[in-house]
C-alpha positions, 0 to 999 in steps of 0.5 A: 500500500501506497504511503500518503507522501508516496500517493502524494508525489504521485498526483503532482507527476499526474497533474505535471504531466497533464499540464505539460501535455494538455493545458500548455499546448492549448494555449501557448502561442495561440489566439483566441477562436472567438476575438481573434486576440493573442492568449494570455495564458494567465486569461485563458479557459481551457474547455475540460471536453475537448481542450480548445482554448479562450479568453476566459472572457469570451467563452464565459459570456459565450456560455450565458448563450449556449454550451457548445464549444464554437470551433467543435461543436461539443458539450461543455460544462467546464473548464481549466482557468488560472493557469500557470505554467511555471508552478504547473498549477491550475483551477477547475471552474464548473459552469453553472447550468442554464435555466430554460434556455436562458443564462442563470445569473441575470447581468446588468442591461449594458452587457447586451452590448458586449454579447453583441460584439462577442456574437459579431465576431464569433460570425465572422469566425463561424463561416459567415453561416447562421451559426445559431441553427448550423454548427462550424464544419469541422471537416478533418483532426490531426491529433487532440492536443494533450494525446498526440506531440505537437511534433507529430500533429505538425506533420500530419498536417504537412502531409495534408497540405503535400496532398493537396496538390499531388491530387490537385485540390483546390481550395473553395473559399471559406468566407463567400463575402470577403473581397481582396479590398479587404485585406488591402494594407492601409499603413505599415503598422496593417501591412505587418498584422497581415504578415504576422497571420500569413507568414507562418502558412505560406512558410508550410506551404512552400515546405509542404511543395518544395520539401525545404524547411527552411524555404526563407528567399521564396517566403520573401518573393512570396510576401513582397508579391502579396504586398504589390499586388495590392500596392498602387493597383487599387482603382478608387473609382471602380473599387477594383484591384487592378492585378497584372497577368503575369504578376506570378512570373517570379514564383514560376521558376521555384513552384513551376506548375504548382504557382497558380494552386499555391496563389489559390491556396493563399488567398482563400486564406489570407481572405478568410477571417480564420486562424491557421488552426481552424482554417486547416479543420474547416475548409472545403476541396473540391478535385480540379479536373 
């Protein structure tokens, strides 16, 4: 029989662990599916069902609407809240069941405001769909964080992206009311924001494509013509971006025949209001011919 001191050490290796596994990688480096904000790790909830992480803020007031995760669809009724990564300590919140529908504690009048903008901006994230009668489509999974290493869920997911274009995929767009006047860069402090969301995917891209994963000359040829594109080509009378024919023609000499795909790819994301991680769960393909 186990010592108390023995059972003891025991549960803190337990919860070591779990926190190691589980909670971190749910929120380290990771935005917020509902206001698109870096988390705080010591602001975050950690949904106990399915590990998807939130602004504390945010996924409570989203609870005092309804009880499904946003990005999975699933049931919760808790969730992980003061973490903190450096003494691997952690709370377990239990959320209060809902009365008839409606939320259990009755708020002050001004918060409708903020519920609103919690709602219009979780539209934006849900597919622009009527998310109160058609749930987020969560078409594919690499891994729950905690039961697979991230190293593992990483390549799965460049595997995915190589196959895309050995079997010719194309990218349908996961935003139908987005335009490409939306992602124009108004000042530099807008164009690095840009950036800093697509960089990470166009650098998964090429290495999915070139099998380089370290493709940093094409990542720039890439970015500068992202940013030219839109740069002096803007017709303010039409509300058109005016793009040139050949405007590809210094990517076609490292993607080849894969320029066109790749240029797809990347601006049914760049258009798309998703983070990388939902992105990759949700969007749709359909087989060119």
């Amino acid at each position: 029989m186990d010592s108390p001191s023995s059972a003891k050490r025991s549960e803190k290796s337990r919860i070591e662990k779990f926190v190691r596994r589980v909670i971190s990688p749910a929120v380290v480096g990771k935005t917020c599916p509902i206001c698109l904000r870096n988390l705080d790790v010591r602001g975050a909830a950690v949904l106990t069902v399915c590990s998807h992480a939130y602004c504390l803020g945010c996924i409570r007031k989203w609870s005092d609407l309804k009880r499904k995760c946003p990005l999975c669809n699933s049931t919760f009724d808790s969730w992980f809240y003061k973490i903190d990564l450096s003494s691997r300590k952690f709370f377990k919140e239990q959320v209060p069941a809902l009365s008839g529908g409606k939320p259990v504690i009755h708020r002050p009048r001004s918060t409708l405001i903020d519920r609103r903008r919690i709602i219009e901006r979780t539209r934006e994230e849900m597919n622009s769909v009527n998310w109160r009668t058609r749930p987020l489509p969560w078409r594919r999974s690499f891994g729950r964080p905690g039961t697979v290493p991230p190293h593992v869920i990483e390549e799965r997911k460049l595997q995915w992206r190589a196959s895309v274009y050995k079997r010719r995929l194309q990218a349908l767009p996961v935003s139908p009311g987005t335009s490409s006047q939306q992602n124009v860069p108004r000042n530099d402090c807008e164009e690095e924001r840009i950036l800093l969301r697509i960089k990470p995917w166009i650098r998964r891209e090429l290495e999915a494509i070139l099998g380089d994963p370290d493709p940093s000359i094409i990542l720039h040829v890439v970015s500068s013509l992202f940013f030219s594109r839109h740069e002096g080509k803007y017709d303010g009378s039409s509300g058109l971006l005016l793009v040139e024919d050949d405007f590809l023609a210094p990517l076609k000499p490292f993607l080849h025949n894969w320029t066109n795909m790749f240029w797809h790819e990347l601006s049914c994301f760049a258009e798309s209001s998703f983070t990388i991680e939902t992105y990759d769960a949700v969007v749709e393909y359909r087989q060119l011919e």
